[in-house]
N, C-alpha and C positions, 0 to 999 in steps of 0.2 A: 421652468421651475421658478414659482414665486417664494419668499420666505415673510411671512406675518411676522411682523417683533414682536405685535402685542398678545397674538396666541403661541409662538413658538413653533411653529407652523411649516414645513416644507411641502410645496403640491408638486406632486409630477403626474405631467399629461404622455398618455399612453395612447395612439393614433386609434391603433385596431383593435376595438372590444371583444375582440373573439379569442384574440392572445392574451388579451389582458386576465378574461376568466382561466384561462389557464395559467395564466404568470398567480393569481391567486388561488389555485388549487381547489380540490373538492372541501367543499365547506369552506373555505381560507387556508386550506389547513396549512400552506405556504407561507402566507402572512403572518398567521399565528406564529412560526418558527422562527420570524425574523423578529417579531416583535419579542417572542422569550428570551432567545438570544441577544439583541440587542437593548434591553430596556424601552423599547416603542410604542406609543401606538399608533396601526396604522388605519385611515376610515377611508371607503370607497364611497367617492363622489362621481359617478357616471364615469368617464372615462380617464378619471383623475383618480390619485391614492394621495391621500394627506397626511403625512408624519409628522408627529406629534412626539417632544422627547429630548432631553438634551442634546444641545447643535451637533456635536460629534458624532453622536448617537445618529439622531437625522441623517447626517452628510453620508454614517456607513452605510444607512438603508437604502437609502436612494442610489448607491451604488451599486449595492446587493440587488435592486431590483431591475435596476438599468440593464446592469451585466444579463442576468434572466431572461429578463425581455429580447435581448440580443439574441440570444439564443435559440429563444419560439421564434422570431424571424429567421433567421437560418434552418428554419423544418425541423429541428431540436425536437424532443419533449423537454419538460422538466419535472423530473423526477424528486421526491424527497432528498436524495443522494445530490442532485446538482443545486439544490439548494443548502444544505449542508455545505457543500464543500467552496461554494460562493462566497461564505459567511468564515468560512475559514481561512481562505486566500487572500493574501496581501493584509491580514490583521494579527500575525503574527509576534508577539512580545518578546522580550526577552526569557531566553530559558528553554527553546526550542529543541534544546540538548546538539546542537552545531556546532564546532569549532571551526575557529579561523583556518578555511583553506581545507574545509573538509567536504564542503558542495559547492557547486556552479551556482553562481548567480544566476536568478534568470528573472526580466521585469514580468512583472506580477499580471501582464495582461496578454502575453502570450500564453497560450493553449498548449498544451500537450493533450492528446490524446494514444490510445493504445489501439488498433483495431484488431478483435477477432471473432469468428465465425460468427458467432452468438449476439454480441453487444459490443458497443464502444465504450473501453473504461477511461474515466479521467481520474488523474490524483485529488485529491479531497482536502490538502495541505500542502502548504510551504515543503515542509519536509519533504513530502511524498514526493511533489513534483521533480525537486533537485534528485531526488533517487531515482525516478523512472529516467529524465536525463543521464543521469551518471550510466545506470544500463544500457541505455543506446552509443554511450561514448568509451566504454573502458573496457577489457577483452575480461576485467575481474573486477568487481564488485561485492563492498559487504554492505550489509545491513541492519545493523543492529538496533533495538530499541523492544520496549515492553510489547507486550503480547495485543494485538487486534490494533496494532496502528497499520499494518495492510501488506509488510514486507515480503512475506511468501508468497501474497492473491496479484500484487505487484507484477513480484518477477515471472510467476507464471505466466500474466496477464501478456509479460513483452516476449517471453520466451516462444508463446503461441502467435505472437505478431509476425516474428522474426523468421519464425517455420512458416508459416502461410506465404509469407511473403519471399521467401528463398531464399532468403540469408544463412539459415543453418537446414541440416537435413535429419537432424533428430532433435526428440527432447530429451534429458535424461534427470528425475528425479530422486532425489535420495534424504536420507536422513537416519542417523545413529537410531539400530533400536535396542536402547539404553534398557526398557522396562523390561525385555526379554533377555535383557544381558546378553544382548549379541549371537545369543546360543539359539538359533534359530533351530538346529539339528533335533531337540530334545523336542520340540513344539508338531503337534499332528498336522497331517494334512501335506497336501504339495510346498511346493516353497511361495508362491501367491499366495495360498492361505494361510501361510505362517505368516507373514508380514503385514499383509492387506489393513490387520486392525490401525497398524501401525503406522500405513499411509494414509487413511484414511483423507485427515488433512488435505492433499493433495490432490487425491483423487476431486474432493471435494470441489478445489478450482479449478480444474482443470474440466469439470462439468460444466464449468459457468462458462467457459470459452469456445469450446468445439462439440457438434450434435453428437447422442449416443453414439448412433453406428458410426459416426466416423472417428468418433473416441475408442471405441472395441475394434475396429481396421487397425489403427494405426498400433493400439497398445499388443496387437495379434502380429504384426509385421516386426514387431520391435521397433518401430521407428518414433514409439515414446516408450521409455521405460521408467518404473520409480522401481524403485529397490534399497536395501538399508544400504548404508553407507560401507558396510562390510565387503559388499559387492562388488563396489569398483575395483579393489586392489587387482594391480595388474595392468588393467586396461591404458588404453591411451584412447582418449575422446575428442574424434577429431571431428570440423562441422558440426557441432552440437552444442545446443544452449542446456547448462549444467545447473541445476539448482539444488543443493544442499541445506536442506534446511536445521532449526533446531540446533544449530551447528554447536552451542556451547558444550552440547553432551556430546562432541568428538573430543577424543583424549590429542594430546601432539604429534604424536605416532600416528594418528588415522587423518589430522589433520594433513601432517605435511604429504600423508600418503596420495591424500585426495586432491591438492592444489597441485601437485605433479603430473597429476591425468594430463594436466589441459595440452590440447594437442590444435594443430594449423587448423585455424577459422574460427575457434571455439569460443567459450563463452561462457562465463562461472559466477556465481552470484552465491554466496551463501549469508547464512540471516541466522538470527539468533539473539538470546535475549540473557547479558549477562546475571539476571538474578533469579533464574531458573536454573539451577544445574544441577544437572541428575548423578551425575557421577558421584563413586563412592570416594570417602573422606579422602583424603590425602594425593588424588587424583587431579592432575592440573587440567583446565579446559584449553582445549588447543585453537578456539576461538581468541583467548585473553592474548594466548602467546605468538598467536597469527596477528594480532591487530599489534600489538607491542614489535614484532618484526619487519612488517611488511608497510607499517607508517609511513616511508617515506619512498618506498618503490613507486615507479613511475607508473602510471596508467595501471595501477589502482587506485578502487574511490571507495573510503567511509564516509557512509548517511548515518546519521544517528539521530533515533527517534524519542520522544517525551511522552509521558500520559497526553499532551496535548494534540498528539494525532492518533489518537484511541478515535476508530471511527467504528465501532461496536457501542452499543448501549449504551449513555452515558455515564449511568453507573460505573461499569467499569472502569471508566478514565476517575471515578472519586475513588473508587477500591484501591487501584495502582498509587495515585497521590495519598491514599490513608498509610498503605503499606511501604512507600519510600520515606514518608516523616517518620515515622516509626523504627526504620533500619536507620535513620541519621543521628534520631535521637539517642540511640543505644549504644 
């Protein structure tokens, strides 16, 4: 790495031009990302990239791209996703919605990754990462923060780790269904068709991680269930990774019903987003009074997420920051 004073200038030399096209993507379109993101520009000189751009700026890119690079050596792709979340890791500001003593530290250059059947996910944020740590270290786990920063694709993500790999012997998911009023009775069809619109969600990640037929096996053996939250009462869930989603729309009563499952080996994570709540007026969320409770109990962990781990459209992370100034101002 040289630095020009009098052009502003950072070069970095990249060995193997075969990675290096791919460390720049089809059309750039990688470079481009780094340059929007970071105010850069960056220009390919044969087997060298030259950044162009305030020092700072510069120092982040060449980090960004260094890190990349690492990665295509190691037999890696890189995918838009692992540029994204390059560019998000270890640049985190203040205001990440964390409190003291509510995640693991963990230096910025170790890896976490998840594996299952399908693909290997990694977290995409500061946030994320302390959270998928906090899953593999606490037997219960919350998550909370605005909607599309990854909490539910997360914990599924580790849930399906953790079954592959024999740590638990089931999955079990769930979540309040609030829009049906609980009253699933009244709704046609068998009871998977009553609910199904209602996992959907769910279902959804849980495609991302293990092939069809072996997702219709397992969901046919019972040794994955989603079902509303209504369901559990009763059970004791033992060996099994528990995920509860949506959780602010559990009342107290279903709350405390639910965290009483947990049985020898298991493993609970529920996630939710306090400025979503479905519940009728005068209704407490048993999410607020689970987190105001359970504060300082031992081996449990709160993550808590900002707009700034929206890793959905970016738009979205300006809709959630237009609609929180707006709740502060009022």
């Amino acid at each position: 790495m040289t630095l020009d004073q009098a052009t502003r200038e950072t070069v970095v030399e990249f060995p193997d031009n075969r990675l290096l096209i791919d460390l720049c993507g089809p059309y750039d379109q990688h470079l481009t990302s780094v340059e929007s993101m970071l105010g850069v520009q960056i220009v390919r000189r044969g087997n060298m990239l030259a950044i162009m751009g305030e020092e700072g700026a510069q120092k982040r890119a060449e980090e960004v791209l260094n890190a990349l690079y690492l990665r295509l050596e190691s037999g890696k792709d890189v995918e838009p996703a692992d540029v994204d979340r390059e560019l998000r890791m270890g640049s985190a500001e203040e205001g990440t919605g964390t409190r003291a003593g509510d995640q693991l530290e963990m230096p910025v250059g170790n890896r976490i990754e998840i594996k299952t059947r399908k693909k290997l996910v990694e977290p995409r944020t500061d946030a994320q990462k302390a959270y998928v740590q906090a899953l593999f270290d606490n037997e219960m786990a919350f998550g909370i923060g605005p909607a599309g920063t990854g909490k539910t694709y997360l914990a599924v993500a580790v849930g399906v780790s953790m079954f592959i790999s024999g740590h638990v012997d089931r999955i079990i998911l769930c979540r309040p269904a609030v829009e049906a009023g609980e009253r699933l009775g009244f709704l046609p069809g068998t009871q998977e068709e009553k609910v199904d619109p209602y996992m959907q969600p769910l279902y959804d990640a849980l495609n991302d991680f293990l092939p069809g037929k072996q997702l219709a096996k397992l969901k046919e053996e019972k040794t994955i269930e989603i079902a509303p939250l209504a369901f559990m009462r009763g059970r004791t869930l033992s060996r099994a990774f528990v995920v509860l989603d949506e959780a602010q729309n559990a009342t107290t009563m279903q709350m405390k019903m639910f965290l009483t499952r947990l049985g020898e080996g298991s493993r609970m994570v529920i996630t939710g987003d306090r400025t979503q709540i479905d519940l009728p007026r005068g209704v407490s969320s048993g999410l607020a009074d689970a987190e105001r409770l359970l504060k300082t109990v031992p081996k449990i962990s709160f993550n808590y997420f900002t707009s700034k781990d929206v890793v959905r459209h970016p738009l979205v992370a300006a809709i959630l920051e237009a609609y929180a100034a707006d709740t502060a101002a009022s």
